[in-house]
N, C-alpha and C positions, 0 to 999 in steps of 0.2 A: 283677576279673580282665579282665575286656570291654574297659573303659575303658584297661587300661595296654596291650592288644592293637592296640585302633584307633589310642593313641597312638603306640606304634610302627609301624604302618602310615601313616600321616601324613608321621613323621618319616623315613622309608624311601622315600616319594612325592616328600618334596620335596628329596631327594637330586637335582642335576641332570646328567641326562643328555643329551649334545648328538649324539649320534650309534650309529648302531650298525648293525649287519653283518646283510643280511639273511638271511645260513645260520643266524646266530641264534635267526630267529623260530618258536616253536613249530606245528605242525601246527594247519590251520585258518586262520593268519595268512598273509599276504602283502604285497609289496609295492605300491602305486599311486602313480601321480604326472602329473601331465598335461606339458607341455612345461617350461611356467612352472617345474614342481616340479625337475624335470631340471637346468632350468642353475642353480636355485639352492639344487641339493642340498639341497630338503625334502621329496622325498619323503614322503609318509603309511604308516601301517601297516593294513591292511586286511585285517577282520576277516569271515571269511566267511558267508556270509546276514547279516550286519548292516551292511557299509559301514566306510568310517572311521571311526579310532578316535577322531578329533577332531571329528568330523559335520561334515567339509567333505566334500560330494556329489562324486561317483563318475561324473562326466558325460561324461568325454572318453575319449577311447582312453587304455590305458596306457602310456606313453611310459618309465615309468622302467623296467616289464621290456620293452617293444620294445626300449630301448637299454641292457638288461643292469644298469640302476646297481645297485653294491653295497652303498649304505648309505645309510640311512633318518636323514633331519632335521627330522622337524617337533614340533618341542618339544612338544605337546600329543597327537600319539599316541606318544610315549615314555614320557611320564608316566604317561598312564592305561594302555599294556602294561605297566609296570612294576607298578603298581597293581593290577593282575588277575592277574601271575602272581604278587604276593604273597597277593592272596588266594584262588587255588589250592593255593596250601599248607596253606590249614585244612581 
């Protein structure tokens, strides 16, 4: 029963998601992004007292909410917030 759970969580992960709204992100989560992240709409998801969700470090001012962007691109904290709120549901 384990084994056909993690399968569907696997095959649920690697559903791909390329973008998403960050009124979306559950409590706790936010948005980061340094300049770089800004113009080319990758944004990160940032995950509070732990940093990104992709461990790319947290070093600069936040530019993506100084300049209000609405939606989060970085293929690697999509995946693993996808990932987490799926397994907040067990």
């Amino acid at each position: 029963m384990l084994t056909k759970q993690l399968n569907e969580l696997e095959r649920q992960a690697d559903v791909v998601t390329t973008k998403m709204n960050v009124a979306d992100l559950k409590p706790g989560y936010s948005i980061f992004g340094n300049k770089g992240n800004v113009w080319t709409d990758t944004a990160h998801i940032y995950k509070s007292g732990e940093g990104n969700l992709c461990g790319t470090p947290a070093l600069s001012n936040n530019w993506a909410r100084i300049e209000k962007v609405k939606t989060i691109g970085c293929p690697e904290c999509l995946k693993r917030y996808k990932v987490e709120a799926i397994i907040s549901k067990f």
